[in-house]
LOKEKOL-855781 format. One record per residue (C-alpha): residue number from 0; residue in one letter; x, y, z. Coordinates in pm, 1 decimal. Each point is the difference from the previous one (the first is absolute). Layout:
N
[rec NUM, 'A', [X, Y, Z]] ...
! end
This chain:
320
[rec 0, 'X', [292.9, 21115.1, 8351.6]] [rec 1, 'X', [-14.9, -5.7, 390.0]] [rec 2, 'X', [-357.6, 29.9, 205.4]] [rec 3, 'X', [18.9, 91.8, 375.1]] [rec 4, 'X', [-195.6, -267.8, 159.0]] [rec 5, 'X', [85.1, -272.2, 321.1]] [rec 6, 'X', [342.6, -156.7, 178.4]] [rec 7, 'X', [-79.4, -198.6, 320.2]] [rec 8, 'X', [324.2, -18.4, 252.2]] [rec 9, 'X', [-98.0, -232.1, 281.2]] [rec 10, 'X', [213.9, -37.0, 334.2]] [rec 11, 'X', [-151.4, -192.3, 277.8]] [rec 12, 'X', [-303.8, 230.3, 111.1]] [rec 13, 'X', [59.3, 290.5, -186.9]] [rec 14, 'X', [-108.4, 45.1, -338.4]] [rec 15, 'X', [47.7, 293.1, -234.2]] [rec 16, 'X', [-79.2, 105.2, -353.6]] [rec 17, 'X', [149.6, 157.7, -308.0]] [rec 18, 'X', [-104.7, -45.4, -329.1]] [rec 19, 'X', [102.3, -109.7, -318.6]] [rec 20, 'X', [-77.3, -176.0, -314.1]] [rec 21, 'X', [192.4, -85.4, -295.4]] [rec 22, 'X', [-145.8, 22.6, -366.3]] [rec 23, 'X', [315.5, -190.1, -231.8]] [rec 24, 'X', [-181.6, 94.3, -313.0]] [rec 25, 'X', [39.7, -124.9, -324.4]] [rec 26, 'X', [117.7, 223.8, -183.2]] [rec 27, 'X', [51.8, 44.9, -381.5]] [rec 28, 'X', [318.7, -33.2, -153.0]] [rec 29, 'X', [209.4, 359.6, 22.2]] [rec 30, 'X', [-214.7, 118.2, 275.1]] [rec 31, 'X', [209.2, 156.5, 252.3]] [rec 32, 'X', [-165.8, -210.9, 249.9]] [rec 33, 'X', [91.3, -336.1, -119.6]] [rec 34, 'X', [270.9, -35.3, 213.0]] [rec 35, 'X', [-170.9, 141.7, 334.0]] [rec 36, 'X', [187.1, -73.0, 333.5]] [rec 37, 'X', [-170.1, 20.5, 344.3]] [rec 38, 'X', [180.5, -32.9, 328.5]] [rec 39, 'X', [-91.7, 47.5, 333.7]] [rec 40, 'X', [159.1, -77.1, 304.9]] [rec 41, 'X', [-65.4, -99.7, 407.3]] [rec 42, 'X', [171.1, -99.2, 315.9]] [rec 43, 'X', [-119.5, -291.2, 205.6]] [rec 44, 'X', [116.1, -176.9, 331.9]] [rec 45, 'X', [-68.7, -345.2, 23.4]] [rec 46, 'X', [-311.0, -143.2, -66.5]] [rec 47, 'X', [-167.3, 321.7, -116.2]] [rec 48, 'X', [-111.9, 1.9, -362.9]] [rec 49, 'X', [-106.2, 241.2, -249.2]] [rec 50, 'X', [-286.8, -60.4, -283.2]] [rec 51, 'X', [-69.2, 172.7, -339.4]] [rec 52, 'X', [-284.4, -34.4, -256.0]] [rec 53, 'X', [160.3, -22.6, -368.3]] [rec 54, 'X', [-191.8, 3.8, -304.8]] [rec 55, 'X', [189.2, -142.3, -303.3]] [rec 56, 'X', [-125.3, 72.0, -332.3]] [rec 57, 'X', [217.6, -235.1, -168.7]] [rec 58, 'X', [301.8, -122.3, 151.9]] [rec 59, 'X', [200.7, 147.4, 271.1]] [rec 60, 'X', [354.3, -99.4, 179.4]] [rec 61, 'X', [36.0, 64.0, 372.4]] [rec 62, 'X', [367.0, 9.4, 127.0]] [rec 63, 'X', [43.6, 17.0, 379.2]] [rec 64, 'X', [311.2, 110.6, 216.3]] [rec 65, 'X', [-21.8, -82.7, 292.4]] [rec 66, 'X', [260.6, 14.2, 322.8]] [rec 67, 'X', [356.7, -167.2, -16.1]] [rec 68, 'X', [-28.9, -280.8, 277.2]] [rec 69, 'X', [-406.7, 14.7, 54.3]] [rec 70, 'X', [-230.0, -201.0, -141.1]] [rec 71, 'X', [-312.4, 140.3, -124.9]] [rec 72, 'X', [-293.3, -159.5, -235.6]] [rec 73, 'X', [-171.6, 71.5, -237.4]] [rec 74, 'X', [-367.9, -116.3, -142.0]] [rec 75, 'X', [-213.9, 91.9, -288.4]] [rec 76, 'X', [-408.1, -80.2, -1.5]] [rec 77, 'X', [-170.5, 52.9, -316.8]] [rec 78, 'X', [-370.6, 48.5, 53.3]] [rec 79, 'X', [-289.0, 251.2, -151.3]] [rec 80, 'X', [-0.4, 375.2, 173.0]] [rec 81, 'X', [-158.7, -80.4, 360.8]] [rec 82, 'X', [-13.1, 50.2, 348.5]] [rec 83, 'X', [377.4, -20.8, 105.9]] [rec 84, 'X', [177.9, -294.8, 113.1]] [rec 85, 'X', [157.2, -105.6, 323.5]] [rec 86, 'X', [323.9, -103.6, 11.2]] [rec 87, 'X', [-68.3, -322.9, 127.4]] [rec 88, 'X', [-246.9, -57.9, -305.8]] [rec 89, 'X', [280.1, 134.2, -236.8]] [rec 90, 'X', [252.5, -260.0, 174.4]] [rec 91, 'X', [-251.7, -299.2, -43.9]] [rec 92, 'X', [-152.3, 92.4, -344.6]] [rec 93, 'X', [318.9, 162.0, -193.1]] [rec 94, 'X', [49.5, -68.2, -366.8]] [rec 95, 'X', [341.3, 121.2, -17.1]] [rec 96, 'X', [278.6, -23.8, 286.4]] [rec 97, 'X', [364.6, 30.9, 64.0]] [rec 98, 'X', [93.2, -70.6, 381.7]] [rec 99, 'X', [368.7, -125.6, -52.6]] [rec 100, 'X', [302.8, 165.7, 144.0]] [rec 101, 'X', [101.6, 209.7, -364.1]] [rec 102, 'X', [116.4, 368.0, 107.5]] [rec 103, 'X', [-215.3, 97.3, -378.1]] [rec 104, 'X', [-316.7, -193.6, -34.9]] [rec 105, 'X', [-213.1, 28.4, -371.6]] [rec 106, 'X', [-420.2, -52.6, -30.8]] [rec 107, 'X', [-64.9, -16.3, -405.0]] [rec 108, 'X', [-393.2, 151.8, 10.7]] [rec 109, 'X', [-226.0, -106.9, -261.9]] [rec 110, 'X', [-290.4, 232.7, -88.2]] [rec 111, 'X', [-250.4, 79.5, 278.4]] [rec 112, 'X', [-96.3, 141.0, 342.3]] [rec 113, 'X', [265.6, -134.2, 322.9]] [rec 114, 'X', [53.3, 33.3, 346.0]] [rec 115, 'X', [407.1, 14.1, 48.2]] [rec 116, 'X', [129.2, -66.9, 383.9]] [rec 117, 'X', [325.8, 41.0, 109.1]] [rec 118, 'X', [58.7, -177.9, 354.0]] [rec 119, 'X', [262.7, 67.9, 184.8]] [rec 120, 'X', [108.4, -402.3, 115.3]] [rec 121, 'X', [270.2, 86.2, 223.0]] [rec 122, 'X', [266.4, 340.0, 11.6]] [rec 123, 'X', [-98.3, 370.9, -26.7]] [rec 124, 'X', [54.4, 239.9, -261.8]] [rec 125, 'X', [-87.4, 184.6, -335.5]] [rec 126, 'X', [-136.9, -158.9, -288.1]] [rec 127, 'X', [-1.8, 123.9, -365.7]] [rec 128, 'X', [-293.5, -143.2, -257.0]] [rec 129, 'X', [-16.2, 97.7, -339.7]] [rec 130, 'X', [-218.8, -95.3, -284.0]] [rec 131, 'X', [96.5, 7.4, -343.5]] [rec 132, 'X', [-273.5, -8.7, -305.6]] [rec 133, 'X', [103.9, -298.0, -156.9]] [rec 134, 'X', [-271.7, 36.9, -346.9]] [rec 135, 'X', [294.4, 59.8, -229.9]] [rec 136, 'X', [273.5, -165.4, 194.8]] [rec 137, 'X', [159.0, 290.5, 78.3]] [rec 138, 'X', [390.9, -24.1, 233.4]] [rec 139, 'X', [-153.0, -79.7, 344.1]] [rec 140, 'X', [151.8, 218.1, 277.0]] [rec 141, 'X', [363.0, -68.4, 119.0]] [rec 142, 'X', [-54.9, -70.4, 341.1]] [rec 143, 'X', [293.2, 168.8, 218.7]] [rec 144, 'X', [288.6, -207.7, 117.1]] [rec 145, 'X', [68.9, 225.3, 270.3]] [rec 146, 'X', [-337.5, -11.0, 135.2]] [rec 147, 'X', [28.0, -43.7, 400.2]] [rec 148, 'X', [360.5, -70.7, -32.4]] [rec 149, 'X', [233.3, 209.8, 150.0]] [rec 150, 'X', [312.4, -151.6, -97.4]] [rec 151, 'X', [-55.7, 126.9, -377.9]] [rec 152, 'X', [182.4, 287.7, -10.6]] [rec 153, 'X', [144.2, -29.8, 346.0]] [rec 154, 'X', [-113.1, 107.9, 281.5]] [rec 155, 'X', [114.0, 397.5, 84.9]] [rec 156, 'X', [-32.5, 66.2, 357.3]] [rec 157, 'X', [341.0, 75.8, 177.3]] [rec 158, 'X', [56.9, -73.4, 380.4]] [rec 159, 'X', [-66.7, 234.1, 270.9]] [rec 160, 'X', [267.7, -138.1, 254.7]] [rec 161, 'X', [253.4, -262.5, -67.2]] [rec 162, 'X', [155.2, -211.8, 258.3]] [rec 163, 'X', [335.4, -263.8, -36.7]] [rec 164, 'X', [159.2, -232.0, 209.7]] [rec 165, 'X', [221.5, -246.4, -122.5]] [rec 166, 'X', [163.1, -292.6, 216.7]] [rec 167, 'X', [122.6, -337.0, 37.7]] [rec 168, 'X', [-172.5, -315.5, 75.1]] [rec 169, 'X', [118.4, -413.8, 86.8]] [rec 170, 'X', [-245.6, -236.1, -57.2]] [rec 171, 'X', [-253.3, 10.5, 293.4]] [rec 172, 'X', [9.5, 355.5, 93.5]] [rec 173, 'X', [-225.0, 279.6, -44.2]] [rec 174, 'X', [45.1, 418.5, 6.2]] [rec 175, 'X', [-317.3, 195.5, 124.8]] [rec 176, 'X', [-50.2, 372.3, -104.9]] [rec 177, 'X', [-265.6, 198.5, 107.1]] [rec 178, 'X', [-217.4, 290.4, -255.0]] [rec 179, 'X', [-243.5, 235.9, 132.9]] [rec 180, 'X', [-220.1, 175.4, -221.8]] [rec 181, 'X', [-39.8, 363.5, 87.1]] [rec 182, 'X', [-144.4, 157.6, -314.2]] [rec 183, 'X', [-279.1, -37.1, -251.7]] [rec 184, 'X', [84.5, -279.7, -171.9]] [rec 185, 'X', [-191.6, -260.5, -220.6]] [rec 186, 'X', [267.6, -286.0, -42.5]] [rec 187, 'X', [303.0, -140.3, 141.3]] [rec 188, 'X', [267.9, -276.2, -153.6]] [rec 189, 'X', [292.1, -152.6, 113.5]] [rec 190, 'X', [252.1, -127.6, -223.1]] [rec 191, 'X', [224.8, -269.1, 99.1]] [rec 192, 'X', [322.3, -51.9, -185.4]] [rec 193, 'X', [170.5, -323.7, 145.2]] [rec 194, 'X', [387.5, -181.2, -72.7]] [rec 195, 'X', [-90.0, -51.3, -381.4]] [rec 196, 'X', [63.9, 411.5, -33.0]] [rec 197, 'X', [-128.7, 311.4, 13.1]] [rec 198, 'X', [-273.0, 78.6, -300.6]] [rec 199, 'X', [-44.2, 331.2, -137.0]] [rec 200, 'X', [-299.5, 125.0, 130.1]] [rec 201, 'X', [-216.8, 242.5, -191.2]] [rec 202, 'X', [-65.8, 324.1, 161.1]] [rec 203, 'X', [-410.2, -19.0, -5.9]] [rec 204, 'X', [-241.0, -268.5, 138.2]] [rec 205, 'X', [136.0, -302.3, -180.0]] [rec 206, 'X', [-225.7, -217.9, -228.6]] [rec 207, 'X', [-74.5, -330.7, 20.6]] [rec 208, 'X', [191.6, -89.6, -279.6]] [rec 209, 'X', [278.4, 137.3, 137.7]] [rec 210, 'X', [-46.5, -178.2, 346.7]] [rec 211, 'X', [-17.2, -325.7, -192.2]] [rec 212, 'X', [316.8, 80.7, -156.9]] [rec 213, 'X', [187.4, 81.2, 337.7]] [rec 214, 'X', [-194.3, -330.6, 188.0]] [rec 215, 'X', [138.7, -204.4, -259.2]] [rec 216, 'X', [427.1, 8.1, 121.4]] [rec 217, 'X', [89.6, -312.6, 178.6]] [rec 218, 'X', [354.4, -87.2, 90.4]] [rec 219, 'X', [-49.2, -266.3, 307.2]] [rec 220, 'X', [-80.0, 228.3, 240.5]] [rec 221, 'X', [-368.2, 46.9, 74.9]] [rec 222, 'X', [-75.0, 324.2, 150.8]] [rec 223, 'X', [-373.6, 86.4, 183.4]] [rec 224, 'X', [-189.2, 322.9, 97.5]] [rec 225, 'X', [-261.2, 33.0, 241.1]] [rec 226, 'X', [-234.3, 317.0, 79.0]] [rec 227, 'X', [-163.2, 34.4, 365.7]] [rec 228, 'X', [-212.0, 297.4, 74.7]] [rec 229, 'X', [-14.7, 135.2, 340.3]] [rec 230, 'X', [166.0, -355.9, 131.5]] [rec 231, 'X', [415.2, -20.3, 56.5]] [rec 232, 'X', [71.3, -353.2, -29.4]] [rec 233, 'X', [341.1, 3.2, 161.4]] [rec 234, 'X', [-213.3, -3.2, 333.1]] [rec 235, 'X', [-326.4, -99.2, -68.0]] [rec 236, 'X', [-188.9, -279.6, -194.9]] [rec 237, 'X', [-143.6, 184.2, -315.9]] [rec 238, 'X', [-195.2, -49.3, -321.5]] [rec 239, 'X', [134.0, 100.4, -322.4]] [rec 240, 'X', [-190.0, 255.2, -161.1]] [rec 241, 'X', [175.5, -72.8, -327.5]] [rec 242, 'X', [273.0, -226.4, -122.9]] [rec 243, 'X', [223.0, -128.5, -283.8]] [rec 244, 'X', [101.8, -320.5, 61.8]] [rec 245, 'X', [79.7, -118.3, -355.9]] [rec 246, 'X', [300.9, -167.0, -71.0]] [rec 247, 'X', [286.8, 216.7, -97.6]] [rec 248, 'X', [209.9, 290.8, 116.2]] [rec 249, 'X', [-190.7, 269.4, -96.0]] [rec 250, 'X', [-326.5, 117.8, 151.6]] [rec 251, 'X', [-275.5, 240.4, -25.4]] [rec 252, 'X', [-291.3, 108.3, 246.7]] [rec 253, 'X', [-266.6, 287.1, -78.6]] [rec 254, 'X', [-251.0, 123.6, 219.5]] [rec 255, 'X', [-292.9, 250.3, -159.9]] [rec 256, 'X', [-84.3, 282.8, 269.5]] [rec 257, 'X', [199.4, -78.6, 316.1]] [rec 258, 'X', [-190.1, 139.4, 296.2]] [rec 259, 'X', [169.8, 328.8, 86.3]] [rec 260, 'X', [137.9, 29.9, 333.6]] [rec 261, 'X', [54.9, -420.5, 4.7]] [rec 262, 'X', [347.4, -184.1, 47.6]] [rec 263, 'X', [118.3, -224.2, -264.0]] [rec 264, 'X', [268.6, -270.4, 103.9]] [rec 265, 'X', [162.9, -158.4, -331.5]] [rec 266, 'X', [209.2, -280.5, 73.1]] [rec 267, 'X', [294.6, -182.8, -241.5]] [rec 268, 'X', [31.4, -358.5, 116.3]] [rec 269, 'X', [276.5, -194.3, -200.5]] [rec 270, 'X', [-209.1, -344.0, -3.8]] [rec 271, 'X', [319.8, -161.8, -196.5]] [rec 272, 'X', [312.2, 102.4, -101.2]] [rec 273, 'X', [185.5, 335.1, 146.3]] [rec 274, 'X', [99.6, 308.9, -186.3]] [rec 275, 'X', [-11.3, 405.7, -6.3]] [rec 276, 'X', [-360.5, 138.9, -56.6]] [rec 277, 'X', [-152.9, 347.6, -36.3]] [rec 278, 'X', [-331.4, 90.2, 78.5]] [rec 279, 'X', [-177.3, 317.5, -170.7]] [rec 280, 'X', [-331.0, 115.9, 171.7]] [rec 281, 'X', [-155.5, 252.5, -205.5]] [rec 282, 'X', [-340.6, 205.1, 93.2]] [rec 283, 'X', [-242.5, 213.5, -269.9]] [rec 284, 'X', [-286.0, 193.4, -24.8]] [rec 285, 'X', [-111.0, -94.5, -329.2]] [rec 286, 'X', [-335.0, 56.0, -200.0]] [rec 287, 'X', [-269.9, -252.1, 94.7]] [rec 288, 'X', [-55.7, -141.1, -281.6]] [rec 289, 'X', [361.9, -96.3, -26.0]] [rec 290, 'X', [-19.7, -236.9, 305.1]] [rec 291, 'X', [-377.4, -95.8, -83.5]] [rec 292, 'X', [121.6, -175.0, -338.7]] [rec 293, 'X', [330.7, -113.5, 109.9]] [rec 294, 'X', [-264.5, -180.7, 300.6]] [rec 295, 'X', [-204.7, -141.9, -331.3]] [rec 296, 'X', [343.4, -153.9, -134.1]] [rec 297, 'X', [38.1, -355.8, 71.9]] [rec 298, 'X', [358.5, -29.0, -11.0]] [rec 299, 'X', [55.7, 321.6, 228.9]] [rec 300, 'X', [-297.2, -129.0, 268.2]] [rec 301, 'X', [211.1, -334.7, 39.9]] [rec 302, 'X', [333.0, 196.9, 69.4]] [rec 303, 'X', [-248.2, 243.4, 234.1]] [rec 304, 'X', [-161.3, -265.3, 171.4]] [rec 305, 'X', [224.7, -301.2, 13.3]] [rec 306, 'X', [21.2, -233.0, 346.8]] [rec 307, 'X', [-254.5, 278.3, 126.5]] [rec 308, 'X', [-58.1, -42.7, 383.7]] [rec 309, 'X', [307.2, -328.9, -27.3]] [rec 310, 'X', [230.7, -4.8, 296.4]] [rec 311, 'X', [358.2, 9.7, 5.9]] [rec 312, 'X', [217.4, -258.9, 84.3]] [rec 313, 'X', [53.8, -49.3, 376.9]] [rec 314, 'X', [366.3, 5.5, -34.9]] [rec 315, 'X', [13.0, 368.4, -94.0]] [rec 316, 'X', [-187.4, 101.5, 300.1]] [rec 317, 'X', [129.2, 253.1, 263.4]] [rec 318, 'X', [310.6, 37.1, -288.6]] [rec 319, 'X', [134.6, 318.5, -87.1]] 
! end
């Protein structure tokens, strides 16, 4: 049995309302209620939060999904039907909590009236929360392993335009190669493949499983790959915009929604160790919410975002 009534989303300044209230009755045995499920869902950027009033009858199970590589919290207040809480006096006063760092987080709710916050701590994205009435201990609801994780299943989004260069490198120099970005696109990767061999390379935006797969060869020579925008450092002094500079052969840089119209520079530096490379740039125009939740992956934000703004060696400048 569901009743319409409140749901406070808070976000700085701005405050809005829906409603909602959650009756886990007690049912008797057979009833085709016994086993009710309730699930409702929100997005939140950091440090917004969402509240709902829940009245348990007699025992209730909350289950929350919430974004792969975010954090968010969440708090239960029990307290008699009243004027509704803050946040803050939900944070201070909770009875129930779970703020670690678990993708699925579980609140067992013991008969009464609460106040349920989820807080977005840090990250962006959609959260799932479903209650389960727990009277007759009924299977709790599976929570979904793919939930905000793009690699399940794979990720199918084919490239729009495919570059490759290939080359050969001593130890100490560097190869520059220049992208523009003409057409509506929402991310970029390059692909470096460096003396330990060339990988096979799926044809659609590659997971991060599979980029921790590739990053993994090592055979002595230690390859790295560094992104500029709108800077050529064969002639001027430039910041990275992205980088890999782990250890190993094998590298990988993605960029979520390049600036149309912008230059790219990538550029291989053999750091030790010489061999035969190939580089793969690859450009798509995938759905948003593709590149939103590979953003929310931990792994994949590393290999995004690694040695951002780091400067290159000063013996590969004004190289070829």
């Amino acid at each position: 049995m569901l009743k319409g009534r409140k749901m406070r989303h808070t976000s700085g300044f701005i405050t809005t309302a829906l409603v909602f209230i959650i009756i886990a009755a007690c049912m008797a045995p057979g009833s085709a209620s016994s086993g009710y499920y309730w699930s409702k869902s929100g997005y939140l950027y950091t440090s917004q939060s969402a509240t709902y009033e829940i009245r348990v009858d007699c025992a209730a199970q909350l289950i929350m999904n919430t974004p792969y590589g975010s954090k968010f919290d969440i708090y239960a207040l029990r307290r008699p039907t009243g004027s509704w809480p803050s946040e803050g006096s939900i944070k201070s006063n909770y009875d129930k909590a779970d703020f670690s760092y678990n993708h699925i987080k579980y609140l067992n709710l013991e008969q009464g009236n609460w106040y349920i916050l989820v807080y977005a701590h840090s990250g962006f994205g959609a959260f799932k929360l479903d209650a389960s009435n727990t009277c007759f201990s009924p299977l709790p609801p599976l929570p979904d392993p793919c939930y905000g994780i793009p690699d399940c299943g794979g990720i199918k989004c084919t490239p729009e335009a495919v570059d490759y260069k290939t080359g050969y490198l001593n130890a100490g120099e560097s190869k520059t190669y220049v992208y523009q970005i003409m057409g509506n696109r929402n991310y970029i990767e390059w692909i470096l493949s460096g003396p330990c061999g060339e990988k096979v390379i799926p044809m659609a935006v590659m997971t991060s499983n599979q980029v921790n797969i590739m990053r993994t060869s090592y055979c002595g020579s230690d390859f790295t790959l560094y992104i500029y925008k709108d800077c050529d450092p064969r002639y001027y002094y430039c910041k990275a915009t992205k980088a890999d500079i782990s250890t190993g052969a094998n590298k990988y840089v993605g960029i979520p929604y390049p600036t149309t119209g912008s230059r790219y520079y990538a550029q291989v530096y053999a750091k030790s160790g010489s061999g035969t490379y190939s580089l793969n740039a690859r450009s798509y125009n995938c759905h948003d919410d593709i590149i939103v939740m590979m953003s929310q992956q931990p792994e994949m934000v590393s290999m995004m975002s690694t040695a951002s703004d780091i400067s290159a060696p000063a013996s590969i400048f004004a190289k070829n």
